[in-house]
N, C-alpha and C positions, 0 to 999 in steps of 0.2 A: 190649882191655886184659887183661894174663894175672892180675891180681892178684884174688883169689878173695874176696868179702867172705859174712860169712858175716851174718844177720841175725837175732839171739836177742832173741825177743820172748813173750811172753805170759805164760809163767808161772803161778805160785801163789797171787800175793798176791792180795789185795783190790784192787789195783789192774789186776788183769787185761785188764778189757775196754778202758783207756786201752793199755797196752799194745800190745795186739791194732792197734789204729789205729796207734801210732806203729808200729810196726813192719810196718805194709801203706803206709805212706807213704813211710816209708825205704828199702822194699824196690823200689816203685817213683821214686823217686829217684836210685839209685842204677842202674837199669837205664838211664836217661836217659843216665847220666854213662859209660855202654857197660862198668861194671864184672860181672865175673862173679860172681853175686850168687845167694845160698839164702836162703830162709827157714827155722830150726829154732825148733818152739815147746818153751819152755825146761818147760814141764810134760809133755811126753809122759816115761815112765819109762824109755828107754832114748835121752836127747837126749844123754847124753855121748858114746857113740858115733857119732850121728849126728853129734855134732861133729866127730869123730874119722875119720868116714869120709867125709865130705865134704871133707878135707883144706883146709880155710880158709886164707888166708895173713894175717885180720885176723877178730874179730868186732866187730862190730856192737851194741852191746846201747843194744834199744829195750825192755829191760826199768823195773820201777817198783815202788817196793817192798820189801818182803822179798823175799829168796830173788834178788835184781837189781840193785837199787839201795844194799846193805848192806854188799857185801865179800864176802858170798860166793862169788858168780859170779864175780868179778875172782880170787879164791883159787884155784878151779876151773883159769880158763884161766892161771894164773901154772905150775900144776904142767903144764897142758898144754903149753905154752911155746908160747901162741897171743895174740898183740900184740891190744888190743881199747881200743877207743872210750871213755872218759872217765877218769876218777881210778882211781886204784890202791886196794887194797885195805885201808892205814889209811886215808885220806881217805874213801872211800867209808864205811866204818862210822862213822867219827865223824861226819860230815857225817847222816847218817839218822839219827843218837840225838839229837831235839834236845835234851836235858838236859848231852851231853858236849859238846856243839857252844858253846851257852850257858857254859858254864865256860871253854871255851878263847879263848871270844870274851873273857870278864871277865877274863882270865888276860894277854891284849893290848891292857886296854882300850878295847875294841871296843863301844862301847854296842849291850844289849840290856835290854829288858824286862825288870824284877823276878819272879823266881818260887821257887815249893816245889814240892818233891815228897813224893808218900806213897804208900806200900805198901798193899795190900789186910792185911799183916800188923799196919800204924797204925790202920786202921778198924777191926779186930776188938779191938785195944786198949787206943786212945782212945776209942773210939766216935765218931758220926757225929756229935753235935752238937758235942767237943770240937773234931774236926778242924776241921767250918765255923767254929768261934769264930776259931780260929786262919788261918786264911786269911784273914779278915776281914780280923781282926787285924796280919796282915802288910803285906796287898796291898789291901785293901780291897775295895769290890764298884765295877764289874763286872769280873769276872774271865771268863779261858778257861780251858779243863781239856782239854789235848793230850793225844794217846797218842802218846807221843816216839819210837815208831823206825814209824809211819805217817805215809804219804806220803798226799797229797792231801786234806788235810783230815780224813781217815779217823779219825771217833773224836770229833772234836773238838766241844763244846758253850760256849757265851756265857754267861754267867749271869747274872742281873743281877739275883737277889733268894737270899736267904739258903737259903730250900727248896728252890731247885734245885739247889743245888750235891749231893745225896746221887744224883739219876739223873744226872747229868753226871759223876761219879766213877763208878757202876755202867757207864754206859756205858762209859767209857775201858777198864774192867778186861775189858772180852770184848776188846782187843786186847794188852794190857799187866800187868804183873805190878805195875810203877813209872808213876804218871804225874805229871804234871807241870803244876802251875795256875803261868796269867803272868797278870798286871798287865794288864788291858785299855787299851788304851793310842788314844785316839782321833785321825785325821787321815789325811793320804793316803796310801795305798799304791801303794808303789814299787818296780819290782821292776827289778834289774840282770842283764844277761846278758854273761857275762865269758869271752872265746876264748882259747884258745892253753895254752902250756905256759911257755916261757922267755920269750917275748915278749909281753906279752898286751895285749888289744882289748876295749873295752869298749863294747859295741853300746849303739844309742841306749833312754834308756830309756823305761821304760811305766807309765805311771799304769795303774792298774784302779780304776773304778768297776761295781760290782753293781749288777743290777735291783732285789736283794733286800736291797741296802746290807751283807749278809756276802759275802764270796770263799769261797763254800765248796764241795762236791762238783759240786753243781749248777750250780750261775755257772759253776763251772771248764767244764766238760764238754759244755753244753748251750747252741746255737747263739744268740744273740741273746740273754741270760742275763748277760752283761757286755759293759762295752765297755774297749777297750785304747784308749787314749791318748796318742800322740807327737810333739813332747815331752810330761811329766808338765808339767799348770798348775803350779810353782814355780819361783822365782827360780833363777838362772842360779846363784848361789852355792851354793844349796841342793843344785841339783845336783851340781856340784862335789864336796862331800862326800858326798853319796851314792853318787859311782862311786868316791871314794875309799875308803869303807866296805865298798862290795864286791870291791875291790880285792882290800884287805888281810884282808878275809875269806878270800878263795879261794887269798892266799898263808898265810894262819894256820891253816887247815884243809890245806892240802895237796896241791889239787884240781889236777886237770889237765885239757885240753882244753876243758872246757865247765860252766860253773858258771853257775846262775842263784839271787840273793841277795835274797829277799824282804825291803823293808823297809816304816816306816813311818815318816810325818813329821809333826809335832803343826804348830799352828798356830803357835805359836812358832818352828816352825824347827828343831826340834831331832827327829834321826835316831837311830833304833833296828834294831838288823838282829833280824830275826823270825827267819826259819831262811833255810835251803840247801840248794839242789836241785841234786844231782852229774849227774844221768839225769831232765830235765825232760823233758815230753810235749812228741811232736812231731807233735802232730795239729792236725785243721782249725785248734780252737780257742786253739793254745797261743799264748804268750808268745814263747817265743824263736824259731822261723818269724817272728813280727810284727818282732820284734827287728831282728832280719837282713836283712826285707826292707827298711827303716827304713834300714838301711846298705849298701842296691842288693845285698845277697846274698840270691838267691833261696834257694829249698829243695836244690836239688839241689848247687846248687853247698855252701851250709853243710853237707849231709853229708857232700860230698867232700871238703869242709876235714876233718872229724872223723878219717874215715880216717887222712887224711896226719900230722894230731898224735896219731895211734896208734902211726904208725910211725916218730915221732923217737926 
């Protein structure tokens, strides 16, 4: 096969060492599928060139994160004019902000969580016990405190008494300037994995249950740590709306090729979309390999699908 795929993986962010995997997984995936395949890692100082001289006729990006997962990589190869693997470059920055993300959901009536946001500039002039009253206040306790353009949970704290809410804000601010407290919202999670460009397929989907009863860095990443679930234990209807949910997410954000749409589901039945993953991991432990194989598409062949909706 003459067609050159290039594989931009590792990076900058805090999400690095996931990266690193998906992109030694895709790298050899792709050699299966007899494509002519590089790996470049997106943080050495001189990878534009490498891009450049490696002459790619697609990349690949098994990137996560800042600096991958945001829009700027996709900005990068837009001025190179090098076709590459998921959402374009507004979807991809909205899709990472989950604050913008949230808005455009409410903006389509798209149920999602209750939430605020505040500045490191609110705390120094509200101060700390104003701002906790007011969270309270709004969303009541238990809350989460996200740092809204990190991926992988990075950042993120549970709160479930009024004290903690002042190191669950200090935390978020070593990644964010803005963060953003949701509505703790109890029941199953569910997460949708959505194919294509114009036509789209909605792989089957996956409950996640934790060892640790959170989905967080650790459960994510770490072998035996969660289990993925196929189907998710709900009604058939339930489901129903939940692929419709991430449907018309990944048509409201803008997303192409590959979107995977976290949600949750209360006991009642009723569906929330948490965020979206434009550039989800593609390693041992992820979600959408489970996905895929769930719908007879092994590894190699779903990256070779990616490719080909790079090149429509």
């Amino acid at each position: 096969m003459s067609l050159k795929v290039g594989v931009l993986y590792g990076g900058k962010s805090t999400e690095r060492e996931v990266s690193l995997k998906s992109g030694e997984a895709v790298y050899q995936a792709l050699k299966t599928k007899g494509y002519d395949v590089v790996k470049i890692d997106a943080a050495d100082s001189n990878f534009i060139e490498k891009i450049k001289n490696e002459n790619i006729d697609v990349a690949f990006l098994a990137l996560h994160g800042k600096y991958g997962e945001d829009g700027t990589i996709q900005g990068l190869l837009e001025i190179l004019g090098i076709p590459y693997t998921g959402s374009g470059v507004l979807a991809s920055a909205v899709s990472m902000n989950k604050i913008t993300t949230k808005k455009l959901l409410l903006s389509d009536n798209i149920p999602t969580p209750d939430f605020c946001t505040y500045t490191k500039k609110d705390i120094d002039k509200f101060g700390i016990e104003q701002v906790s009253n007011e969270i309270i206040g709004k969303l009541s306790l238990p809350v989460v405190v996200k740092a809204p353009s990190q991926g992988s949970t990075i950042g993120i704290s549970f709160v479930k008494k009024k004290e903690q809410i002042s190191d669950a804000l200090n935390e978020c601010f070593k990644y964010d300037n803005v963060i953003m407290i949701e509505k703790f919202i109890t029941g199953t999670e569910v997460t949708v994995t959505v194919l294509g460009n114009d036509k789209l397929q909605v792989l089957p989907q996956i409950e996640i249950v934790s060892a640790t009863g959170v989905y967080d860095y650790q459960a994510k990443y770490t072998v035996g740590m969660s289990e993925h679930i196929i189907p998710p234990r709900l009604p058939d209807k339930i489901l129903e709306v939940t692929a419709d949910l991430a449907l018309r997410t990944h048509k409201t954000l803008g997303c192409r090729g590959l979107s995977r749409v976290d949600l949750i589901v209360t006991e009642e039945g009723n569906a929330y979309v948490l965020e979206v993953n434009t550039l989800p991991g593609m390693t041992e432990t992820s979600l959408v390999p489970d996905a895929a194989r769930a719908a007879g598409i092994d590894f190699p062949h779903l990256v070779s699908m990616l490719v080909e909706f790079a090149l429509e």
